[in-house]
Each structure stands twice: as structure tokens, then as C-alpha cells.
C-alpha positions in Angstrom: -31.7 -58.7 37.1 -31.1 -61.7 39.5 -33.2 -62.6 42.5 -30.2 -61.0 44.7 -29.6 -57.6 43.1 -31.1 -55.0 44.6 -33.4 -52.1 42.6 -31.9 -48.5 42.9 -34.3 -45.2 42.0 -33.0 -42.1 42.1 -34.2 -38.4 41.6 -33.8 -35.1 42.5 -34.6 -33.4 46.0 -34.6 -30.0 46.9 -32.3 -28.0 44.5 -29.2 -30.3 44.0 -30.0 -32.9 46.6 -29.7 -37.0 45.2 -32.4 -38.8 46.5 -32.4 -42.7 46.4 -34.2 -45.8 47.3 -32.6 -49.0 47.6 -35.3 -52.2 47.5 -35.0 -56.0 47.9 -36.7 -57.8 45.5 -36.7 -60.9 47.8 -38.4 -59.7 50.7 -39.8 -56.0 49.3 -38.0 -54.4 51.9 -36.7 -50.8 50.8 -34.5 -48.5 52.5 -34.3 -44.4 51.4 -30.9 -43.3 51.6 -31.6 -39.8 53.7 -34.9 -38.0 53.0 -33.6 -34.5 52.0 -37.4 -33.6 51.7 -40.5 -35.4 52.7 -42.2 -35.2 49.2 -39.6 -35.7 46.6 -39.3 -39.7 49.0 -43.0 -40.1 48.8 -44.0 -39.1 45.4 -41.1 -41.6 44.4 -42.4 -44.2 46.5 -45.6 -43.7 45.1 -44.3 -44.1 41.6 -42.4 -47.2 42.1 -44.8 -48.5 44.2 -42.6 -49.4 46.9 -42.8 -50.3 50.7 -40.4 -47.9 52.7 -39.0 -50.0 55.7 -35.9 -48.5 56.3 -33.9 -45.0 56.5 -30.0 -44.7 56.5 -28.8 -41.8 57.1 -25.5 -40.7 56.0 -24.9 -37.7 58.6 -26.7 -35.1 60.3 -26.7 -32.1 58.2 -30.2 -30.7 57.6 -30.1 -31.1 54.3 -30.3 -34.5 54.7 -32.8 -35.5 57.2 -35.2 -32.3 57.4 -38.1 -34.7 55.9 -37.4 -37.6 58.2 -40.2 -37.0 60.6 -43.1 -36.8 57.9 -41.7 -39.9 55.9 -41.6 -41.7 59.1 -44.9 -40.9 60.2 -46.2 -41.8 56.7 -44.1 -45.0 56.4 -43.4 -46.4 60.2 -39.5 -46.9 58.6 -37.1 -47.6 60.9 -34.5 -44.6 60.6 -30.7 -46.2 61.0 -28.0 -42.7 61.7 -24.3 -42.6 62.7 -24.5 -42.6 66.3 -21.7 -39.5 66.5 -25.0 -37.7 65.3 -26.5 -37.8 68.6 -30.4 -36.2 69.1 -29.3 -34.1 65.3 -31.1 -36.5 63.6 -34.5 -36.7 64.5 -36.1 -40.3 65.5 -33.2 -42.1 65.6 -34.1 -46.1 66.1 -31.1 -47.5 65.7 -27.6 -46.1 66.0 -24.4 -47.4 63.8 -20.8 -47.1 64.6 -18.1 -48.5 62.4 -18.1 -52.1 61.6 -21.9 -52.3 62.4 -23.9 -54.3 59.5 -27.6 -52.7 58.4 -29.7 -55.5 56.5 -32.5 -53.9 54.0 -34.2 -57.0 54.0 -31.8 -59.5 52.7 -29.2 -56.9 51.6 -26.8 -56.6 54.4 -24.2 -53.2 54.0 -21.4 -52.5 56.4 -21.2 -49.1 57.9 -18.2 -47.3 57.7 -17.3 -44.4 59.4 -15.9 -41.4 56.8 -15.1 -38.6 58.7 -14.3 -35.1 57.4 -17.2 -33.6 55.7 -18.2 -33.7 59.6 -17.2 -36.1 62.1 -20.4 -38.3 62.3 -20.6 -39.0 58.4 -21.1 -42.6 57.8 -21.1 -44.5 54.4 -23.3 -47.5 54.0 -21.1 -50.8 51.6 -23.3 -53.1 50.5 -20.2 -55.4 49.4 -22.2 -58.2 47.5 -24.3 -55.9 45.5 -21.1 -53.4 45.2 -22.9 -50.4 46.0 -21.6 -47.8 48.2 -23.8 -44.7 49.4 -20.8 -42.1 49.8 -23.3 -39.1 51.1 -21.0 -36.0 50.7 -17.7 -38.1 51.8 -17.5 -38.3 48.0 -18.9 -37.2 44.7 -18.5 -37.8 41.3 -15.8 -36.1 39.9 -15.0 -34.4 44.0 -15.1 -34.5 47.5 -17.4 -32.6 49.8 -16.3 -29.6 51.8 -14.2 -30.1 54.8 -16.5 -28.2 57.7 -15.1 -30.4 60.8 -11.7 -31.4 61.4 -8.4 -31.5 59.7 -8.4 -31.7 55.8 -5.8 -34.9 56.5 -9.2 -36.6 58.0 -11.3 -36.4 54.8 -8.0 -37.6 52.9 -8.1 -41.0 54.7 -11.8 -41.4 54.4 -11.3 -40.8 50.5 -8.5 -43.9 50.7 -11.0 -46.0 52.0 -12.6 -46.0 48.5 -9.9 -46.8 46.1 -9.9 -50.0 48.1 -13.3 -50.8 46.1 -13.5 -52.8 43.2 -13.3 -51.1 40.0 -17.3 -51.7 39.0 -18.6 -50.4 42.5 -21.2 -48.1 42.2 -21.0 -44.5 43.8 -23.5 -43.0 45.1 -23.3 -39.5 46.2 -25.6 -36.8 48.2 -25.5 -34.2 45.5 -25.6 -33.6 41.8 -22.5 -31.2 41.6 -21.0 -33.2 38.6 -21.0 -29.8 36.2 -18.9 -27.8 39.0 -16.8 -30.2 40.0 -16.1 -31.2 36.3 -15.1 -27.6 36.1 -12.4 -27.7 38.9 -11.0 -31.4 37.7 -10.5 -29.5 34.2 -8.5 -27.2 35.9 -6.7 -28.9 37.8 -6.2 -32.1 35.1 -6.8 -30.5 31.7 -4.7 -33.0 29.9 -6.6 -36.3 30.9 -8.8 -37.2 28.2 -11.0 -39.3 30.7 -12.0 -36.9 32.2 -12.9 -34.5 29.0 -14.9 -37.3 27.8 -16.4 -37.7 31.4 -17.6 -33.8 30.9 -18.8 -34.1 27.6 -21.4 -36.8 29.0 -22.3 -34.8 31.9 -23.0 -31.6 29.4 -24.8 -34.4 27.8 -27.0 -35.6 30.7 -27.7 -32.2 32.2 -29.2 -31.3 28.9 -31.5 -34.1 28.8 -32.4 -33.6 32.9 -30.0 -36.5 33.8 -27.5 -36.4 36.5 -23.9 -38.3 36.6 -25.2 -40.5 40.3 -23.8 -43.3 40.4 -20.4 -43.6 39.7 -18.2 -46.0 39.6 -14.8 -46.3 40.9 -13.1 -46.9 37.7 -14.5 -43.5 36.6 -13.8 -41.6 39.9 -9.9 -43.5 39.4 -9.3 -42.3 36.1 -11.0 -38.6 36.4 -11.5 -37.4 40.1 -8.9 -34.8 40.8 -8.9 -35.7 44.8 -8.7 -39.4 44.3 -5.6 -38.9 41.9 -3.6 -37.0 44.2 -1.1 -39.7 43.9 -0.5 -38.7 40.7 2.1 -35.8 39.3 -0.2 -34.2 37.4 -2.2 -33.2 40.0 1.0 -32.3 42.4 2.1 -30.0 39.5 -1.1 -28.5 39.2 -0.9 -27.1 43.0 3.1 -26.5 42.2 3.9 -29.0 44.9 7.1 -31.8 43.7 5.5 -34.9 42.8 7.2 -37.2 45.5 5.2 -35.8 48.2 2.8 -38.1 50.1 -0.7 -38.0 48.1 -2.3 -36.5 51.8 -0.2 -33.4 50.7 -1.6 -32.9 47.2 -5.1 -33.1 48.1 -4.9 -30.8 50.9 -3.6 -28.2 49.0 -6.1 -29.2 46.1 -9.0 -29.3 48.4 -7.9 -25.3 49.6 -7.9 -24.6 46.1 -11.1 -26.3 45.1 -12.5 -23.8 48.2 -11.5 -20.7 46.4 -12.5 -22.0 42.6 
């Protein structure tokens, strides 16, 4: 590990919840990417033996900042949120729009704003260390459920990513790798990637492992949503394959609702 790359921990909060920490090894600053639950943040902060500093929170759905009071309190971090959230996140010191940068100590991400999950989600890119915290904008092998909005919106957050490099790490806000695994078979059954992709997640779950992160070149070759450009997946939702890509994942995202 160089001077400049950052150290990741994750683990598992609440029942499917991701929980990570990002950390600086330069300066020891460390940021926790939501707190899901107060004690699943602390007890790995007490394990690593890391210095919280920083929050950034992804958007404002309870699941995702219920423990940010009592980590705060412990901590004194500083707790970064989309500023669409308004007063739903609680103790909100600074407030992020779209093109803002967040530094976790010398680690600098740009926010983007990724719509469609709900209309304050934010995802944090931390180009140099190619590391993008997705929240539940986008997970490995799916895409979260569209609760605000048009499904179209969600579709142009997704396009955001396939813009990333090929070795960019994923993170998402959930461990539903098994599940969605099950709908990208059903919708893709042909595409070996993504058989193998399944086999290593059976493989993981057995040994209490999870599939976070991902990289793009993973989520290219086996994620049904981000292949919507191609005619498999327009076949698999009986739709002709010259149709903009927006189409195909709409109609796969209504399926994936019903799967």
C-alpha cells in the first residue's frame, strides 16, 4: 500500500446493511460512509483502532443514518449529507450539492448527485483512489428500487458510472448480491460472466463474505441494468433491440419489482 491509498473496512450492519470506513493513512483522518447503526461503526472502529473524523452520508433514508446521533456524540465527526435531504438527516454540518468536493483528510471525493432511488441520493468519487460509494444508486450485480421520481431518472444516474474506469471500486449500501444474482440469471442466463460471478458469491456467502466492492469491469460484463444497451437484455423483456438503452432498463427495472 502507498502513502496515498486510502484503507477501506467493511462489515455488516443491521440485517443486510454495508457498513464502511474509509481512512487516510497520511493524516489518520477517517470518514464512515453512513452509520446504519451506531454499534456495528463503533465496534469496527474499535477494532481497527481508528479515529472517526468524518460522516458522508449517501441519502436520507433511515436506514442509513438512524445511528448518526450516537456515533457523533461518541466521535465529534463532522457528518457531510446531500443538502436535498434537508432536517432528514440528523446533525447535518455541512451540506453537499453536485460538483462540491469532501476531503477525508487528504483524500478529496467529488459529490455527485444520483437521483432516483430518491431525489437527495448523493455518491461520493474519490477519483484518484478510484473509489466510488454508490449507496443504493447502484449495487453489485443491480440497481436499488426506484421510490421517487421517474424510472428514466435512475437510468441517467446509472450512465454516470459506466463513465468510470474499468478498475474503480463499487461500493454499495447493501449486500443483496445473492438476489440480485438471481434476477441477472434470469434475465441474462447465457452470459458466462455472470455464472461465474454467482458461483463466487455462493462461494462468499458460505464463508460469511459479501461481494462489496465491485468493480466496474464486473458490473460491465454482468449487471443486467448496466447492460441494457445490450440485445440480450432487450430480448429478455421482449422489447427490439434498437431501442434506446433508457427503454430496456425501465422495463427491466418493473420486472426486477415483481421477481
Amino acid at each position: 500500500m502507498t502513502a496515498s491509498s486510502p484503507e477501506i473496512r467493511t462489515f455488516l450492519c443491521r440485517s443486510d446493511n454495508i457498513g464502511v470506513l474509509i481512512r487516510d493513512p497520511a493524516t489518520g483522518a477517517c470518514a464512515s460512509i453512513d452509520v446504519p447503526e451506531a454499534g456495528s461503526v463503533l465496534k469496527a472502529l474499535e477494532e481497527t483502532g481508528w479515529t472517526l473524523t468524518d460522516i458522508l452520508v449517501t441519502h436520507r433514508h433511515l436506514d442509513h443514518v438512524e445511528g448518526i446521533p450516537e456515533v457523533k456524540k461518541r466521535t465529534g465527526a463532522r457528518v457531510t449529507a446531500p443538502r436535498r435531504a434537508g432536517a432528514h438527516v440528523p446533525e447535518v454540518d455541512v451540506a453537499v450539492v453536485e460538483g462540491d468536493r469532501v476531503r477525508v483528510g487528504d483524500l478529496e471525493a467529488q459529490v455527485w448527485e444520483t437521483p432516483g432511488h430518491c431525489s437527495d441520493h448523493v455518491t461520493y468519487w474519490f477519483r484518484e483512489a478510484k473509489i466510488a460509494f454508490a449507496g443504493d444508486t447502484l449495487f453489485t450485480l443491480g440497481c436499488g428500487r426506484v421510490l421517487e421520481g421517474p424510472p428514466e431518472t435512475l437510468w441517467h444516474s446509472l450512465e454516470r458510472f459506466l463513465a468510470l474506469p474499468d478498475d474503480t471500486q463499487v461500493f454499495s449500501g447493501h449486500d443483496y448480491v445473492l438476489s440480485n444474482g438471481r434476477f441477472a440469471l434470469a434475465a441474462d442466463p447465457d452470459n458466462q460472466a455472470l455464472q461465474n460471478r454467482m458461483t463466487e458469491a455462493e462461494a462468499a456467502k458460505e464463508a460469511g463474505r459479501f461481494l462489496v466492492p465491485s468493480t466496474m469491469r464486473q458490473e460491465r460484463e454482468t449487471n443486467p441494468f448496466l447492460r441494457s444497451t445490450e440485445p440480450a437484455l432487450a430480448k429478455a423483456v421482449n422489447l427490439p433491440p434498437n431501442l434506446p438503452a433508457q427503454a430496456i432498463f425501465i422495463a427491466l427495472r418493473a420486472w426486477k419489482n415483481t421477481f
